[in-house]
MMTF fields as JSON, N, C-alpha, C and O atoms, coordinates in Angstrom:
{
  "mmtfVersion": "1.0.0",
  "mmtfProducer": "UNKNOWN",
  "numBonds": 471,
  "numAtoms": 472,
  "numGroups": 118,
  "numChains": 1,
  "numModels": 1,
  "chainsPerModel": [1],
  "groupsPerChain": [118],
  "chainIdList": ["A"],
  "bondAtomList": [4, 2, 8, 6, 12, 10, 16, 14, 20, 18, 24, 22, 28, 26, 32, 30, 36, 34, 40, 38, 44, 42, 48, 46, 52, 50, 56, 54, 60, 58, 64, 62, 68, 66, 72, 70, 76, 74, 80, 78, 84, 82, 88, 86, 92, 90, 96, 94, 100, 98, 104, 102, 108, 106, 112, 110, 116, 114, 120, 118, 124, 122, 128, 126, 132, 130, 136, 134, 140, 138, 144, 142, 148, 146, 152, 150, 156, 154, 160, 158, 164, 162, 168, 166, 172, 170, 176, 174, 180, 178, 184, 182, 188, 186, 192, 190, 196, 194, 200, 198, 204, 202, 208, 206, 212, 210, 216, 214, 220, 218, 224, 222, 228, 226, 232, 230, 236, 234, 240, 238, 244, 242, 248, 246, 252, 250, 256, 254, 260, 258, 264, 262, 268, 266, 272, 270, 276, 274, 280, 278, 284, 282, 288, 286, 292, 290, 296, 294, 300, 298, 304, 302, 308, 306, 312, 310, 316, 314, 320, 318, 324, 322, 328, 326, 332, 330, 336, 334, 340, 338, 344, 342, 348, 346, 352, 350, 356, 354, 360, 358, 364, 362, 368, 366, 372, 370, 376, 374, 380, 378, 384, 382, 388, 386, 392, 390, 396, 394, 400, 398, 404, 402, 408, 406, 412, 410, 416, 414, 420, 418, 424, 422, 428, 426, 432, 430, 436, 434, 440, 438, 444, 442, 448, 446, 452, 450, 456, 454, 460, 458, 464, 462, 468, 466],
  "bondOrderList": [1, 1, 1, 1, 1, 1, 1, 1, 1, 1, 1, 1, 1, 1, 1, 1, 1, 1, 1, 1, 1, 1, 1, 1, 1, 1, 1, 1, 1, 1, 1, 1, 1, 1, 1, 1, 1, 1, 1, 1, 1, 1, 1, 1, 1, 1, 1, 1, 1, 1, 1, 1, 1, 1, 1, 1, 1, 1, 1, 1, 1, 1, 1, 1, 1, 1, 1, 1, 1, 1, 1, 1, 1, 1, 1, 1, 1, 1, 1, 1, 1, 1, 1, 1, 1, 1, 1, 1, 1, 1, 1, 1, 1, 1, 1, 1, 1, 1, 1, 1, 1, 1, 1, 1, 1, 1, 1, 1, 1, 1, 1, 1, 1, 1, 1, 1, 1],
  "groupList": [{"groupName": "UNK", "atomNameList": ["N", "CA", "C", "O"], "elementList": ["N", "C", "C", "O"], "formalChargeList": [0, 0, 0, 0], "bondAtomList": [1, 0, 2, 1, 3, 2], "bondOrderList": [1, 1, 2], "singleLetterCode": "X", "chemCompType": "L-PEPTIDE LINKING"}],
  "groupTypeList": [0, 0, 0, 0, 0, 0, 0, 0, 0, 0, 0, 0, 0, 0, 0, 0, 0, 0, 0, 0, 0, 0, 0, 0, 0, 0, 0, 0, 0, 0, 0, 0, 0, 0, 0, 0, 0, 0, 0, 0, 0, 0, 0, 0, 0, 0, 0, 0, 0, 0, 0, 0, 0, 0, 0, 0, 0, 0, 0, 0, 0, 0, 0, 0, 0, 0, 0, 0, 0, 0, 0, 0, 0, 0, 0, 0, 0, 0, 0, 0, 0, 0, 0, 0, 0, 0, 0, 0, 0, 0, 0, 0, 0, 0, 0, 0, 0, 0, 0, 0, 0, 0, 0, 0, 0, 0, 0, 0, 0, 0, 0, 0, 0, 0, 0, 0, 0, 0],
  "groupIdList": [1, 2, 3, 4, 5, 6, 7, 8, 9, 10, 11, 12, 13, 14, 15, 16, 17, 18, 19, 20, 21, 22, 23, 24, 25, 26, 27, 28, 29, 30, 31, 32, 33, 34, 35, 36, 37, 38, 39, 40, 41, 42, 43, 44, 45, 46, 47, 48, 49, 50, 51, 52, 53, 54, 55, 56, 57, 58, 59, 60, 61, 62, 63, 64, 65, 66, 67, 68, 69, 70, 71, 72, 73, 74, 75, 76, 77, 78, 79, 80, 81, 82, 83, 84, 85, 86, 87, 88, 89, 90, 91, 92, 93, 94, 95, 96, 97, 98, 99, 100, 101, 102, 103, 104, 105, 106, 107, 108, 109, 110, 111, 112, 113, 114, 115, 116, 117, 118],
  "secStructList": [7, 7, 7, 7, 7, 7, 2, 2, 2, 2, 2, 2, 2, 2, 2, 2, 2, 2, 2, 2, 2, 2, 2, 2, 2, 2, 2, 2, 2, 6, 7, 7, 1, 1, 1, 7, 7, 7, 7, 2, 2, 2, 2, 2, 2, 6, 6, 1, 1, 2, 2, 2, 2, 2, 2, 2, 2, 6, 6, 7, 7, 1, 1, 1, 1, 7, 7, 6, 6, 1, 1, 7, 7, 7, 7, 7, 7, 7, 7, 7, 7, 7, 6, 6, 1, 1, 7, 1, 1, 1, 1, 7, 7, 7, 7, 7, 7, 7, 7, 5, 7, 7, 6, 6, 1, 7, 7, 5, 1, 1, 7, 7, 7, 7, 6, 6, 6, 7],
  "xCoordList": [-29.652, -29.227, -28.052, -27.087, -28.128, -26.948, -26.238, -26.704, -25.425, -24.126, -23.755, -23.507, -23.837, -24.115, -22.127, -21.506, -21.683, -19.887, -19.434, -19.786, -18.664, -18.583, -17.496, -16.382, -17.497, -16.793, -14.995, -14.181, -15.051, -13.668, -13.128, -11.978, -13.996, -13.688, -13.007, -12.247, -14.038, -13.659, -12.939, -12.353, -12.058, -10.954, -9.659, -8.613, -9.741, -8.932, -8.448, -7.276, -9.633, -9.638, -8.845, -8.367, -8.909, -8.424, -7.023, -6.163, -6.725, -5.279, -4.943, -4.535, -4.976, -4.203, -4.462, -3.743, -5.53, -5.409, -4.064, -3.254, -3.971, -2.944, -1.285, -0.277, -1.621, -0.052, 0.254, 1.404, -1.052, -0.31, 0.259, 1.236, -0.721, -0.439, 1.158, 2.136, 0.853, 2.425, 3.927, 5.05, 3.568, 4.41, 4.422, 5.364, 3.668, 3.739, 4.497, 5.368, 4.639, 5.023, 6.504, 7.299, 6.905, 8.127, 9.433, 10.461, 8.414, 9.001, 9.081, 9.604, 8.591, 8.147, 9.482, 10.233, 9.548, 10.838, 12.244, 13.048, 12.115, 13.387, 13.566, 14.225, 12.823, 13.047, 14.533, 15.242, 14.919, 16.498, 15.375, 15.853, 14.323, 13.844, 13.307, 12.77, 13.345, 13.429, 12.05, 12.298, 10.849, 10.393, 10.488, 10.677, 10.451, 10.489, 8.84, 7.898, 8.848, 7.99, 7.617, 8.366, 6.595, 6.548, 5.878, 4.712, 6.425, 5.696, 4.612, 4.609, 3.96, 2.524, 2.299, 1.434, 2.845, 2.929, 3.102, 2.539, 4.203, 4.613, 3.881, 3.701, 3.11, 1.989, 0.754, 0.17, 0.425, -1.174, -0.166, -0.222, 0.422, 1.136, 1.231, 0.84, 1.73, 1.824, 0.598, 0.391, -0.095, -1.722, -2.868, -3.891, -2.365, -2.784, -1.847, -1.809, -1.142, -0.704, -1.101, -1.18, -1.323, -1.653, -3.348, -3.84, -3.83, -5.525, -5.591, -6.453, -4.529, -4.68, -4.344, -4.945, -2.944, -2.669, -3.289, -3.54, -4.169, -5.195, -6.426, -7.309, -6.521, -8.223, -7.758, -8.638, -6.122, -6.002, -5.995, -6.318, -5.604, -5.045, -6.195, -6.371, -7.56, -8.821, -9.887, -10.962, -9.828, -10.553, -12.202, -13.255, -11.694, -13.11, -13.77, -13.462, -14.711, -15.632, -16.511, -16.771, -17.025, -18.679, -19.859, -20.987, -19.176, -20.275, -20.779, -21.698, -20.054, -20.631, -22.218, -22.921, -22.528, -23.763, -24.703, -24.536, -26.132, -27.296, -28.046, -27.921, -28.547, -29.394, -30.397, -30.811, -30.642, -30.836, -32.435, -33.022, -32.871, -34.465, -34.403, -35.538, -33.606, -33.677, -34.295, -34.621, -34.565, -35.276, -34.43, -34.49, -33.967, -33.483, -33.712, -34.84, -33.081, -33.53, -34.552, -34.326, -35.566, -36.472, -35.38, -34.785, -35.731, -35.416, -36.511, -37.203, -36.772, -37.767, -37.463, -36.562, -37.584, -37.583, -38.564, -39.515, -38.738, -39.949, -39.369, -38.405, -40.584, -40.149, -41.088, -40.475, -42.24, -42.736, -42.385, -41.609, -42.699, -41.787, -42.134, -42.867, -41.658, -41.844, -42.41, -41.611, -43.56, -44.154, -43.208, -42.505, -42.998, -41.82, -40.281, -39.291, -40.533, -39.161, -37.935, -37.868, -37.398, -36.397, -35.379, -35.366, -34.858, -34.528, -34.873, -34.149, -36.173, -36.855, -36.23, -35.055, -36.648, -36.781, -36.454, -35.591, -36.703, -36.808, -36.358, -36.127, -35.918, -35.94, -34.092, -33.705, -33.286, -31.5, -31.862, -32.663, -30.738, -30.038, -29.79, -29.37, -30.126, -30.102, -28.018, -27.614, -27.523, -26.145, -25.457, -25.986, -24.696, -24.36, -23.397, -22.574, -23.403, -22.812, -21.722, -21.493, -20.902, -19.214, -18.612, -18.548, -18.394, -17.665, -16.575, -15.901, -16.743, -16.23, -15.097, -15.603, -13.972, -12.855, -13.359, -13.938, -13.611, -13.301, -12.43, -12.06, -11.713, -10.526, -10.23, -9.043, -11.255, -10.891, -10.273, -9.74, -10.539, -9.947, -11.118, -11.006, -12.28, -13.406, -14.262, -15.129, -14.477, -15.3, -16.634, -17.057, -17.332, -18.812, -19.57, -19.106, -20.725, -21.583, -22.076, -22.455, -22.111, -22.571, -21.339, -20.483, -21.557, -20.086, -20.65, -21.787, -18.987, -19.696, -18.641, -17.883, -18.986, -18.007, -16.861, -17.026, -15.677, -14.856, -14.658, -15.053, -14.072, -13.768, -12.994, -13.481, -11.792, -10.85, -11.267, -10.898, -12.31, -12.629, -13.329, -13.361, -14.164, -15.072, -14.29, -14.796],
  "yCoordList": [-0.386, 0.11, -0.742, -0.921, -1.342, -1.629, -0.948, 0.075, -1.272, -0.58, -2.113, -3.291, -1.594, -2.576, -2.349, -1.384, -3.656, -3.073, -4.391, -5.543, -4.049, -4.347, -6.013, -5.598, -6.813, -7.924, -7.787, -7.85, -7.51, -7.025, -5.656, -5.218, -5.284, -3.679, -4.212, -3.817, -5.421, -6.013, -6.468, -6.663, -7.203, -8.009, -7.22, -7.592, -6.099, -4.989, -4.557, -4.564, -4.17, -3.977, -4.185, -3.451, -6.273, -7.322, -7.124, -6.8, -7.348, -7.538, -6.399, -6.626, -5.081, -3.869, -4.03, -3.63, -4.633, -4.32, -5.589, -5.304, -6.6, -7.544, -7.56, -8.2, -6.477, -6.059, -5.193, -5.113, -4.189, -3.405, -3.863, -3.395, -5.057, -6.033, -6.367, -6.098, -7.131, -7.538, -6.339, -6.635, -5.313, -4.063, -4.204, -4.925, -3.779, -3.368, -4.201, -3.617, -5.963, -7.034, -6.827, -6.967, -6.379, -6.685, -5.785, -6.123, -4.179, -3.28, -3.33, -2.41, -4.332, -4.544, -5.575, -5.589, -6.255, -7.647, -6.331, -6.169, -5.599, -5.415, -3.582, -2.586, -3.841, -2.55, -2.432, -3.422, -1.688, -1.401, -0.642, -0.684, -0.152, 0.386, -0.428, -1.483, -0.171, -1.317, -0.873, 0.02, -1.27, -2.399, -2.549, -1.411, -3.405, -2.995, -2.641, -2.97, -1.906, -0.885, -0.861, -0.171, -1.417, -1.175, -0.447, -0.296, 0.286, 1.497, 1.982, 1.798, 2.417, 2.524, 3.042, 2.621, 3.735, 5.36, 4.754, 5.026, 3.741, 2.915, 2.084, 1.926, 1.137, 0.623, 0.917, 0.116, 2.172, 2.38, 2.812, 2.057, 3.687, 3.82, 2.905, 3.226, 1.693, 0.341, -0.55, -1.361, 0.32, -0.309, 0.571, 0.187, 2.035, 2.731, 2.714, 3.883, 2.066, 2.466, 0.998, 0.824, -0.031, -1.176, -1.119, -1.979, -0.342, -0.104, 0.936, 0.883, 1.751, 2.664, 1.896, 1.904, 1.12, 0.378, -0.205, -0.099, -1.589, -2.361, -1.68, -2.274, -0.811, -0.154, 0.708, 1.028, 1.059, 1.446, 0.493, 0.767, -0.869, -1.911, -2.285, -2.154, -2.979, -3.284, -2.314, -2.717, -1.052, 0.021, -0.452, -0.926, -0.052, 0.028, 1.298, 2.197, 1.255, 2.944, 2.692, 1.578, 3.609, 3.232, 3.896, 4.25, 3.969, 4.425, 3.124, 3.111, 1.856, 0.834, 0.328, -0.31, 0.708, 0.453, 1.587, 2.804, 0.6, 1.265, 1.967, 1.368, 2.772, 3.159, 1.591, 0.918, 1.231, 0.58, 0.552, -0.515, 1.527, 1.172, 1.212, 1.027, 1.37, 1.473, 2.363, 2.311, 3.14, 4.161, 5.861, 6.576, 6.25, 7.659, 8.585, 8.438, 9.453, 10.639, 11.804, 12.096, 12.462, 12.692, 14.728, 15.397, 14.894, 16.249, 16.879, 16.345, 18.074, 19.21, 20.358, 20.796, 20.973, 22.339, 22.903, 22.359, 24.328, 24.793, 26.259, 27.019, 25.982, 26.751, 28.001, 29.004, 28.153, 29.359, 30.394, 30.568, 31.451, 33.051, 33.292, 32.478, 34.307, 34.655, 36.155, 36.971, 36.69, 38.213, 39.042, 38.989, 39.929, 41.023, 41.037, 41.693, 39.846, 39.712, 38.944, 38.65, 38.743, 37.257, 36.962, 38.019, 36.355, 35.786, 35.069, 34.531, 34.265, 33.196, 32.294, 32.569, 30.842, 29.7, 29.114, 28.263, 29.153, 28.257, 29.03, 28.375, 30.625, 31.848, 31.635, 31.655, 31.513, 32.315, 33.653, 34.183, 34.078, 35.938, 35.946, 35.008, 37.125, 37.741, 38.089, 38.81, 37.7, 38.191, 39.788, 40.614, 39.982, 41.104, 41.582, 40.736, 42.955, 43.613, 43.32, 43.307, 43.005, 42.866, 44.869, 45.567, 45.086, 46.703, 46.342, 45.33, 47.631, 47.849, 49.533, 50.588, 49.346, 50.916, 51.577, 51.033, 53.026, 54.089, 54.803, 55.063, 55.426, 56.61, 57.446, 57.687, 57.964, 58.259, 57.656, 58.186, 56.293, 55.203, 54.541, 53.609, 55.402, 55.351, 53.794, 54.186, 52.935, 51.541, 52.043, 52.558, 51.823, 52.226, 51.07, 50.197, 50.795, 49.133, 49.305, 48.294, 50.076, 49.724, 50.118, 51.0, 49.277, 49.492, 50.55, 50.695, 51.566, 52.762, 52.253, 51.293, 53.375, 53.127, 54.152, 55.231, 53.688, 55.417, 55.854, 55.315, 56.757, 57.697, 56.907, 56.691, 56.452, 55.637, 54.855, 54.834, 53.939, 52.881, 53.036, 52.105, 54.258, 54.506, 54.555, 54.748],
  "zCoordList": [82.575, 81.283, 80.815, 81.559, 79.422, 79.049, 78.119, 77.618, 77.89, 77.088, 75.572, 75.828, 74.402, 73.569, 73.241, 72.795, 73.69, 73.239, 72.227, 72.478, 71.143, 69.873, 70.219, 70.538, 70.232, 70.184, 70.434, 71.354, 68.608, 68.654, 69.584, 69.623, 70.105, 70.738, 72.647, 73.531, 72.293, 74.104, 73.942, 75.007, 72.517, 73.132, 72.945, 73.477, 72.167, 71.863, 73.392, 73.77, 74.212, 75.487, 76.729, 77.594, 76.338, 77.48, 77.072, 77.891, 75.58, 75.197, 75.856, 76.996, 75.496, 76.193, 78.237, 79.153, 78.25, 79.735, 80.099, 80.981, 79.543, 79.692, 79.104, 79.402, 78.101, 78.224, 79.163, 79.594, 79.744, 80.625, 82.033, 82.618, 82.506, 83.33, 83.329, 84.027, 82.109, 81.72, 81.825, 82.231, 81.439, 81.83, 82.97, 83.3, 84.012, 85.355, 85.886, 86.531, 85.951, 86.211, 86.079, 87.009, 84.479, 84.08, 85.218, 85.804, 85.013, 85.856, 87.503, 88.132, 88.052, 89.281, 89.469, 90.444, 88.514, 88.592, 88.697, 89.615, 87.454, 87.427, 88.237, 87.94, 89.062, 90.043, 90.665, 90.484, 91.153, 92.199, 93.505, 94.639, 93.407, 94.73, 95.826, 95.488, 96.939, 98.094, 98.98, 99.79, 98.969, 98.372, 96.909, 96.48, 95.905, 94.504, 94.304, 95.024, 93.146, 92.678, 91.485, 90.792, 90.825, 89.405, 88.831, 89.195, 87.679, 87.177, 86.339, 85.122, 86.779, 86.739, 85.584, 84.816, 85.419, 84.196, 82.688, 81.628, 83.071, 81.737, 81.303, 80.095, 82.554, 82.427, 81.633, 80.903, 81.865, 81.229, 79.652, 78.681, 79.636, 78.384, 77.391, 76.269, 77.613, 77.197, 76.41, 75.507, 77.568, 77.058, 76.43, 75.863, 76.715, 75.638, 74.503, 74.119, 73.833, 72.71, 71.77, 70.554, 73.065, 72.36, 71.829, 71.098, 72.178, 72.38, 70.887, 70.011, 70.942, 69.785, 68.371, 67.297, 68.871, 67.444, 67.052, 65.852, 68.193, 67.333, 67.013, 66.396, 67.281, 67.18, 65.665, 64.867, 65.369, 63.791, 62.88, 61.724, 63.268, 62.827, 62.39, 61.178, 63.399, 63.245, 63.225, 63.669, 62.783, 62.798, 63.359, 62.932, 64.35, 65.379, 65.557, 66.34, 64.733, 64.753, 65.483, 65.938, 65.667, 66.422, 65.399, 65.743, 63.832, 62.986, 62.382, 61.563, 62.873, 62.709, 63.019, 62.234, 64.15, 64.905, 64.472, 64.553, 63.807, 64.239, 65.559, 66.628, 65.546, 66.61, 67.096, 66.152, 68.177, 69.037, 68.321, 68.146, 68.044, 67.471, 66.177, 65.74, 65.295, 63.533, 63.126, 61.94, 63.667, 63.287, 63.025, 64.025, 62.248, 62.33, 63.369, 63.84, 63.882, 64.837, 64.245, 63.071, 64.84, 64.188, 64.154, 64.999, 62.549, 62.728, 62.224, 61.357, 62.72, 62.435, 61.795, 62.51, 61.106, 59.689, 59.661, 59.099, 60.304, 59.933, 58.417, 58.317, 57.564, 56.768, 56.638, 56.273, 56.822, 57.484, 57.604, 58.544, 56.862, 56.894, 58.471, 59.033, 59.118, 60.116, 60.22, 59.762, 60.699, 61.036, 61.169, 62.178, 60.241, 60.609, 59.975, 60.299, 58.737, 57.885, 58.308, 59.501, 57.87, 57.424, 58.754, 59.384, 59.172, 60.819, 61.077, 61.914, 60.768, 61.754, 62.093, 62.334, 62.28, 62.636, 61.247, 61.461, 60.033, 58.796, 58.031, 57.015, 57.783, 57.143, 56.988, 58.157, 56.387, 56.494, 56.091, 55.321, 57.11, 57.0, 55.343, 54.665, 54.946, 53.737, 54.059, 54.971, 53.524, 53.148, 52.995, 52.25, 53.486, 53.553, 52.276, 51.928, 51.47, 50.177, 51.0, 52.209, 49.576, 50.135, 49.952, 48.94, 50.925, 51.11, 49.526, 49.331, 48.547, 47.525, 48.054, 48.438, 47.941, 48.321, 47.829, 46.888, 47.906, 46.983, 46.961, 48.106, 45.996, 45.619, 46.903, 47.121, 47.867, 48.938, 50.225, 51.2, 49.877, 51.135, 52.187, 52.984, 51.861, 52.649, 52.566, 51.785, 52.711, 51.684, 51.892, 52.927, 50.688, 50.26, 50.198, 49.464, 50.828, 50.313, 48.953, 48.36, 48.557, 47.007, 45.925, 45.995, 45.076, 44.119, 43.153, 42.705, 42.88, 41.871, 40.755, 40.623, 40.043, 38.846, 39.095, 39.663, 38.603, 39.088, 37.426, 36.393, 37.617, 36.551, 35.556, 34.446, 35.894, 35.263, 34.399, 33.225, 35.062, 34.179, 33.242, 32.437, 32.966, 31.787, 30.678, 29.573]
}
């Protein structure tokens, strides 16, 4: 299996894997711990932020790439009522009455008229 990876996306890649290199190096020189030690943490940091900037910088999507066969993904819709009323497969839920208050505090699904307003 291969993996189809975008040009600019690999060298986005090398650069961050080579500054982080370069981090680890710098911190390794200027250690005080005995053996010296360079830090790892700062390292990938270094190179994730360089990976994020150029990938904003050179906006690397992956909505760039076609599907591998050109062909769309196949979708299916059946629209077909279904035996026994609305739910199916192809059918949407009928919507529900929005609850209207009444004067008692009680909410009613069907809206009345009240007295007032006549």
């Amino acid at each position: 299996m291969t993996v189809p990876i975008d040009v600019s996306a690999a060298l986005i890649f090398l650069v961050s894997c080579a500054v982080g290199y370069a981090v680890f190096r710098h911190t390794r020189t200027t250690s005080t711990a005995l053996p010296p030690t360079g830090d790892l943490g700062a390292a990938f940091n270094a190179g994730l932020a360089v990976i994020v900037g150029l990938g904003f910088l050179f906006g690397v999507t992956p909505e760039r790439h076609e599907t591998p066969t050109g062909q769309p993904p196949a979708v299916s819709v059946s629209s077909s009522p279904t035996p026994g009323g609305a739910g199916g497969a192809g059918t949407p839920l009928p919507l529900p009455s929005p609850a209207v208050p009444v004067p008692g505090g009680v909410p009613s699904s069907s809206p009345s008229v009240s007295a007032s307003a006549r």
